[in-house]
N, C-alpha and C positions, 0 to 999 in steps of 0.2 A: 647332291641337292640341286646343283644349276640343271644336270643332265636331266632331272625330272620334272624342274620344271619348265624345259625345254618341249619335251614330249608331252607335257599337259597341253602347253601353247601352241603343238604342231595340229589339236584338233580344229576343226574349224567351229567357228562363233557360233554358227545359225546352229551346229548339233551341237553344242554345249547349252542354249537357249529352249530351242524346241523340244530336243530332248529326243531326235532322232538319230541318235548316233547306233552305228553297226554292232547287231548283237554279240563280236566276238569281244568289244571293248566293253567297257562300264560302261555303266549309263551315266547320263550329264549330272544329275545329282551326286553321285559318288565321284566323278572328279571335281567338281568343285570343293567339297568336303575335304576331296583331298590336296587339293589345291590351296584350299584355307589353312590344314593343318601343317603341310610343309611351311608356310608362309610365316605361320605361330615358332614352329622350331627354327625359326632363321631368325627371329625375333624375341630372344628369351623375356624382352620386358614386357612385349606386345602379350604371352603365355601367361606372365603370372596378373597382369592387369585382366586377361580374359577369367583365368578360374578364382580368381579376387569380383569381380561380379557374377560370375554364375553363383555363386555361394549366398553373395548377397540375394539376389534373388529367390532363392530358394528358401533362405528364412524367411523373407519377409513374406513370399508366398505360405510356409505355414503357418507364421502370426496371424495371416488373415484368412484362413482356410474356416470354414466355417463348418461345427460338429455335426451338422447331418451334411451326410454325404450326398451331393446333387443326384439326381435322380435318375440321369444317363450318364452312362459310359462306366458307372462302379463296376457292374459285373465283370463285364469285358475285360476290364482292365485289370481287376481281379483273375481272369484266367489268365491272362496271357502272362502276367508274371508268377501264375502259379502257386497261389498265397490260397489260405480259405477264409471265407469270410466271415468277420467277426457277428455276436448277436450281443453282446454286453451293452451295456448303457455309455464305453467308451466308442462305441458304432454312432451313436449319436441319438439312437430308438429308444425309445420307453414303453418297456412291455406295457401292453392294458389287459386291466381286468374282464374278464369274460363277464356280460351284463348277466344277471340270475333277477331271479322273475320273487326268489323270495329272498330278496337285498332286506338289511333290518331297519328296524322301523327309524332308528336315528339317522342311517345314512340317507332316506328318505326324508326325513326331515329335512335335515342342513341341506340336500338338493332344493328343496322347494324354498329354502330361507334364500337359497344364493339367486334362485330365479325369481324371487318378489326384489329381491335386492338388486337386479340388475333393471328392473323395469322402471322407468321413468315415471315421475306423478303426471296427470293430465295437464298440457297449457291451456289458457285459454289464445286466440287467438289478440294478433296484437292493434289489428283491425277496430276490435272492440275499445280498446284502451285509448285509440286516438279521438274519441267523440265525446270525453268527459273534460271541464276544465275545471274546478274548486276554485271558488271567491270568497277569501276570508276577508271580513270588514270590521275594524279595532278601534274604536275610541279610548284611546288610554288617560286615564287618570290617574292611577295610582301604582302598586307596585302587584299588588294582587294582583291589577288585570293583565298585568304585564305577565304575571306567569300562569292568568288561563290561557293567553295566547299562547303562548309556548306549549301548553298541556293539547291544544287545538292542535297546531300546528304538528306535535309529535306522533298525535292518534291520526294523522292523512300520512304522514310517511311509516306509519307502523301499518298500511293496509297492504292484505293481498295482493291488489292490483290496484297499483298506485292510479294518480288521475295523470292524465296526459300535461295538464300546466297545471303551477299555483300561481294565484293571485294573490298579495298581503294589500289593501287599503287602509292605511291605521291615521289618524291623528292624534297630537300630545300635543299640549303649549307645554305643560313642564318641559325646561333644555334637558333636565338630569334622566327622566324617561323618553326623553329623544335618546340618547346616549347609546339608553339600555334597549334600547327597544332595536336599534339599527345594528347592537353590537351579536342582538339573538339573531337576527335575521342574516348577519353574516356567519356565524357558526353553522347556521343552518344550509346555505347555501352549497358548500361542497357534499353533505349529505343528501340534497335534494337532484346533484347530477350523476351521484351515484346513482340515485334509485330511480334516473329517466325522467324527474319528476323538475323541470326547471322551475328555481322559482325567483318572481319577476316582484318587485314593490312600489309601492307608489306612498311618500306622503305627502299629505294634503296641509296646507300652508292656513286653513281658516275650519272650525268647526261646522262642519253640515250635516244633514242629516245620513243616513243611512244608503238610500237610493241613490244622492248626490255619490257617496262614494262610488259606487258600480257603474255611475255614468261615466264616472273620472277613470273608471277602469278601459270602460269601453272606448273612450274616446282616444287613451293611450294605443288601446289593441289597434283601431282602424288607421291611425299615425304608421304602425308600425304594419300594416298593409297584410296580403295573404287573404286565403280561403277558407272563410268562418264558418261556412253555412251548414257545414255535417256537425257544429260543435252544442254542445248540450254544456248547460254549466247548473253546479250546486252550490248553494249561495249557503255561508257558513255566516254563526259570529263566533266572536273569539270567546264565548262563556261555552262550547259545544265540544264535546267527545266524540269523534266517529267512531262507528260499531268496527271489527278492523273490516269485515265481511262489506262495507258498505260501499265502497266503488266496486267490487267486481257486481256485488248483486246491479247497481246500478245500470252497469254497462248491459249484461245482459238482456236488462227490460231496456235498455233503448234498442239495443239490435234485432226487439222481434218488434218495435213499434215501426208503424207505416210513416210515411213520408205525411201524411197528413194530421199527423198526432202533435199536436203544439207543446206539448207540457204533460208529465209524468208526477202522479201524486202518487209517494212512497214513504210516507209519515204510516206508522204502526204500534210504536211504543217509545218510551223513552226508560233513562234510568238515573234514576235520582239518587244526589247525595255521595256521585264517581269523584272519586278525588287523584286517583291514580292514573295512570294513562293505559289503556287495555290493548295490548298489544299482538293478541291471537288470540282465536276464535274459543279456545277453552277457556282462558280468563274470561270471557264475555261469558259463556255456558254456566260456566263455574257460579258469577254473579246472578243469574238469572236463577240457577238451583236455591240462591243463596234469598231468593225475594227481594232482589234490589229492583228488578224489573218491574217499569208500572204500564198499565195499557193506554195509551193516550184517548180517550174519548175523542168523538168526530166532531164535537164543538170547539175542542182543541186543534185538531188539524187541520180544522178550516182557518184558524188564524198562525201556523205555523209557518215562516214564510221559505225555513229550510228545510221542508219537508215536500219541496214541489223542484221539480229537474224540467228547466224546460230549457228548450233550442234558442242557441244565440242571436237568431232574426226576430224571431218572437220574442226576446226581452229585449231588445233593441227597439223594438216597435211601439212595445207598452210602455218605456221610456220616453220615448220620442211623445208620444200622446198627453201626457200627463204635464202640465207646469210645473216652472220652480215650486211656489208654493207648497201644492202636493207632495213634488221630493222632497222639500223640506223637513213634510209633515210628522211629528213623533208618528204618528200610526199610519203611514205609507204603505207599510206593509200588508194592510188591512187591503186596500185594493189591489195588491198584486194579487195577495191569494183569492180575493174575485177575481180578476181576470182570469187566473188558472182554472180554481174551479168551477165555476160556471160556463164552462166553455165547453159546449157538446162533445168535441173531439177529444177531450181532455180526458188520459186512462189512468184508472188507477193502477197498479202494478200488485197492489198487496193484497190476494184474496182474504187469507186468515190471517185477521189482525195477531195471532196467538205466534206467529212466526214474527222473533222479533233481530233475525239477521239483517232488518233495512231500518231498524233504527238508532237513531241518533242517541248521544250518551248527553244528557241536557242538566244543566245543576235545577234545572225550576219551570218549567214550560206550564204555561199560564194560556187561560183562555182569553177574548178580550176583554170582558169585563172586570177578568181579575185584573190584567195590566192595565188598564184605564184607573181601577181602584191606587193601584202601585202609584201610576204615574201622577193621578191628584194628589194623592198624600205625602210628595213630593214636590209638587208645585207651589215658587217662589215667586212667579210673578208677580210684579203690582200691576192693576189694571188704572186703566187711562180714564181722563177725565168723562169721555164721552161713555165707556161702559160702567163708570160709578152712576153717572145720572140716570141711565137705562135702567140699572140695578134699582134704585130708587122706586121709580116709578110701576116695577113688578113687582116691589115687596109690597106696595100701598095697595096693590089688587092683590096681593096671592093668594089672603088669608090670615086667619089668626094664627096657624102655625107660623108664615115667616114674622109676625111681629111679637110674638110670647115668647114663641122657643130657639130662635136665634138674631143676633144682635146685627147691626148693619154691614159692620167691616165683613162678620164671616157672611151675610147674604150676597154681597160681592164676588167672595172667592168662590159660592156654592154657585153664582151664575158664571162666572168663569169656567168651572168646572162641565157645566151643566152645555155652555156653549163648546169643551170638548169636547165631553161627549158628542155633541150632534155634527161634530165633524169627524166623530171615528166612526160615527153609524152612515154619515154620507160617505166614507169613503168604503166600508166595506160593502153598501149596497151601490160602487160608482158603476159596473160590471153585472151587477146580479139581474137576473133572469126575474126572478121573483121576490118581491119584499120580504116575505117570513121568512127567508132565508138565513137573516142575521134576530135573533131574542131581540127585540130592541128593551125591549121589559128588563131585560139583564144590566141593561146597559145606564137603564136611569134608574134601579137599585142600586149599583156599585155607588152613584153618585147621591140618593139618600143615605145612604150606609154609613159615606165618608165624614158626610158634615152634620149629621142630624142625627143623634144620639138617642133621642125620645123618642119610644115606641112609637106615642100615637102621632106626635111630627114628621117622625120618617114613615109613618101610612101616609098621612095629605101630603106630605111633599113630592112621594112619589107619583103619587096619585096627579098630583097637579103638574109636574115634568111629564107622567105620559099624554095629559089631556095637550101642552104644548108644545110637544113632542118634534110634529110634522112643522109647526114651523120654525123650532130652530132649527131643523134637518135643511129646512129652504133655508133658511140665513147663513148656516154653514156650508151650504154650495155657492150661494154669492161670494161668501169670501174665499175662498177656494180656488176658483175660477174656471173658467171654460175650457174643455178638453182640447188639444191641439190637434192641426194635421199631423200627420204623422211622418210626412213626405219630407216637408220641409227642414225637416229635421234629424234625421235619418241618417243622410249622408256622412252626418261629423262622427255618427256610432257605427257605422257597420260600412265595414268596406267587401266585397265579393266578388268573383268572375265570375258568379254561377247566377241565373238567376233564380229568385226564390218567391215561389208563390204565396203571401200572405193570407191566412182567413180572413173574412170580413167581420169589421167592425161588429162587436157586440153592442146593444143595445143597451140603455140605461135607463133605470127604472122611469127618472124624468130628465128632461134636457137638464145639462149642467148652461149656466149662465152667469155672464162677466160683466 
C-alpha cells in the first residue's frame, strides 16, 4: 500500500494537473482515481462514510427525478448501457390520439364547451371607472327611510361596474336613527373596499336643504385636496334603485363625450313600485317583461335632478353662483336641471327612450307640478304678520271667488302657496334660454287644485294666478336674491392642478335682483 502510493507521488504535479503525462503511464485522471481509492482502503471509515453518501444521493436523486425524461442525453445513454427504450406510459409519454376529420359530434361539442370556457368575459377598461363619483344625500326621519337608504346604497354596490367613490350626506336629529344609520354605514364599509368602491360620510350637524348637503360634500373633497377635474358625479337620493347596468352605461357615455360637454342627460325611464334591491341585469329584464317599467316623459326629466351626470368643475361652479337662500330652496333642484339642460353643449346620451339600461329604479318620480302639489299639501307654515296683511288686501281685489268660496285663514295659505309656486317657476326658468320652457299654467293649477275645491272657483282662481303670474315670478326673485360671482367662491369647492376651462355664463331670462 505505502509502496504505491509512493510511486503515485514519484509522478510529477504539473502531469498529474495538466494531464500530460507519457503515453506509457495512466493518464492523470486514472491516478488520482486511483490515488483516492487506495486512500479509502487505508481508511475503512473514510469507505463506509463515502458509499453511505453515494447511496444517499442516489435516492434522493430518484425522488426527484422527474417522469419525463429530459430531452438530451436519453438515447445516448440508453445505448451505451445497452438497454432498449421503453414506450409505455411508465416512459413518462402519453400516446395521443391521431386527430380524424370525422371525430363524433359529442367529442366536438365538449371541445367547443372547454374553449368557450377557457375564454375570459370582456373588461371594460379601468380608465373609464376612475371619472364616476355617486352622491348619495339622506335626510332621515324615520325608520323606513333608513332602510330606503340601505336599499340605495346596496343597488350601487350590486352594479357591474361599480362608481370610483361613494359619497353618504345624511342628516337625523333623532340620536336612536343616528345610531342606526352610522351602525349601516359601518357594515357597509368593508363591502365597499372590497368592491374598489371607498366609501367616505359626512353628517351634517343642522337640517339644510338638499344642495347645502353637496356643498358640504365638496367642500370636504377640496379639504382633502387631489385632481378633481376628469371627475363626473351622479347625484342620488336615498328613496332611488339603480338599474345594476347604470354606472357602466354611464361611464361609457362620458368616455366618448368631448372635453367641452358639461353635463350628460341620461334620464329614460324609471320603475315604479321596486321594493327589492335588483341585483343583475336579468332581474331588471325580468321586471321590465313583467310591466313594472314606466317611460318617463320629458316634462319629467327635465325636473329629474338624478337623471343628469355632469363634471365636478361644472357643479362646483353652479354652486358657487347660486345663494344660500336658493340652496336652501325645497325646489333647488328645479334650477340645476336648467342649468343642465338648457346649456347648448349639454348631450343627451339616450337616443331611444325604449332602452331602459340608464334608468333609475324610483318609488314615485313626479313632475314639478305634481311635487309642488305634494309639497303644498304638506305645508305647515304659519305666515307672518306682514304676509297675512298682503293676503288681506288681494282677497278684497280678487273677486267673488276669493270671498264666497274660500274663507281667510285658507286665502292666506293659497297665497303662501301661490307665492311658492312663483319661486319654483323662478327658479326653474333662473338658467332657461326661453320662457315656454317650463308650463307655468301647470304650475298655478297644482295650486288651484290644492285649495279650491269648486269647480267654477278653481276656474277664476286660476284664471286670476295666471293673470298675476309674472309678478309674483318678480317678487320671488327679490327674495331669492342675486346670483353670485362664481370666483369668489370657488376656491373653498374645488381644489385642481389642472387648469379647467369653464363655459360662459348662461343667460337668464331677466336679471335676478337683491
Amino acid at each position: 500500500m505505502r509502496d504505491k502510493l509512493e510511486n503515485a507521488a514519484d509522478i510529477p504535479l504539473r502531469q498529474v494537473l495538466l494531464g500530460d503525462a507519457p503515453s506509457q503511464e495512466q493518464s492523470a485522471k486514472e491516478k488520482m482515481i486511483e490515488v483516492a481509492e487506495l486512500w479509502l482502503d487505508a481508511h475503512p471509515w473514510a469507505r463506509r462514510a463515502a458509499d453511505l453518501h453515494r447511496k444517499e444521493v442516489k435516492e434522493r436523486a430518484a425522488e426527484k427525478a422527474p417522469v419525463k425524461a429530459p430531452k438530451t442525453g436519453r438515447f445516448t445513454s440508453f445505448l451505451a448501457n445497452g438497454e432498449a427504450l421503453p414506450t409505455g406510459p411508465e416512459a413518462g409519454y402519453i400516446a395521443e390520439r391521431p386527430v380524424s376529420s370525422e371525430a363524433s359530434p359529442e367529442a366536438a361539442q365538449s371541445s367547443s364547451s372547454r374553449s368557450k370556457m377557457s375564454k375570459k368575459p370582456p373588461q371594460i377598461q379601468e380608465s373609464l371607472r376612475a371619472k364616476l363619483m355617486a352622491l348619495v344625500v339622506a335626510r332621515i326621519e324615520t325608520q323606513f327611510q333608513v332602510d330606503m337608504l340601505k336599499r340605495c346604497l346596496e343597488s350601487i354596490l350590486a352594479q357591474s361596474l361599480p362608481p370610483r367613490a361613494l359619497w353618504v350626506c345624511w342628516y337625523a336629529r333623532d340620536f336612536s336613527l343616528q345610531l342606526v344609520v352610522r351602525q349601516l354605514l359601518d357594515e357597509l364599509v368593508p363591502r365597499c373596499i372590497r368592491r374598489g368602491t371607498p366609501l367616505s360620510q359626512l353628517q351634517l350637524e343642522e337640517p339644510l336643504g338638499q344642495w347645502r348637503h353637496i356643498e358640504a360634500v365638496l367642500k370636504a373633497r377640496q379639504q382633502m385636496g387631489g385632481d378633481v377635474c376628469e371627475m363626473w358625479v351622479a347625484i342620488a337620493q336615498a328613496s332611488e334603485i339603480w338599474h345594476p347596468r347604470r354606472c357602466e352605461s354611464l361611464c361609457q357615455e362620458a368616455s366618448k363625450a368631448s372635453e367641452e360637454v358639461p353635463a350628460l342627460l341620461c334620464a329614460g325611464g324609471t320603475f315604479s313600485e321596486v321594493e327589492q334591491v335588483v341585483t343583475s341585469t336579468v332581474e331588471a329584464d325580468n321586471l321590465i317583461a313583467e310591466g313594472v317599467a314606466l317611460a318617463m316623459p320629458e316634462e319629467i326629466e327635465k325636473f329629474q335632478s338624478s337623471s343628469v351626470l355632469m363634471r365636478l368643475p361644472i357643479l362646483c361652479k353652479f354652486l358657487a353662483t347660486l345663494p344660500p337662500t336658493m340652496l336652501n330652496h325645497e325646489f333647488c333642484d328645479l334650477a340645476f336641471c336648467s342649468y343642465a339642460w338648457n346649456d347648448p353643449k349639454t348631450q343627451r346620451c339616450l337616443a331611444n327612450d325604449a332602452d331602459l339600461s340608464w334608468s333609475v329604479f324610483c318609488s314615485g318620480a313626479k313632475d314639478g307640478a305634481s311635487r309642488l302639489a305634494a309639497v303644498l299639501g304638506a305645508q305647515t307654515v304659519s305666515a307672518s304678520t306682514e304676509e297675512k296683511q298682503a293676503a288681506f288686501v288681494l282677497r278684497r281685489s280678487a273677486g267673488a271667488w276669493a270671498v264666497e268660496s274660500i274663507n281667510a285663514a285658507d286665502f292666506v295659505r293659497f297665497m303662501m302657496a301661490a307665492n311658492t309656486a312663483a319661486e319654483a317657476i323662478a327658479l326653474a326658468q333662473l338658467f332657461a334660454a326661453v320662457a315656454t320652457d317650463v308650463d307655468v299654467d301647470r304650475w298655478w293649477r297644482a295650486v288651484g287644485e290644492t285649495f279650491l275645491w269648486n269647480g267654477e272657483a278653481q276656474r277664476d282662481g286660476v284664471l286670476w294666478l295666471q293673470q298675476h303670474g309674472p309678478e309674483f315670478v318678480q317678487q320671488a326673485r327679490v327674495r331669492l336674491g342675486a346670483l353670485q360671482e362664481p370666483s369668489e367662491k370657488l376656491d373653498t369647492l374645488l381644489r385642481s392642478n389642472k387648469p379647467f376651462a369653464f363655459p360662459e355664463s348662461k343667460p337668464c331670462n331677466e336679471p335676478m335682483v337683491g
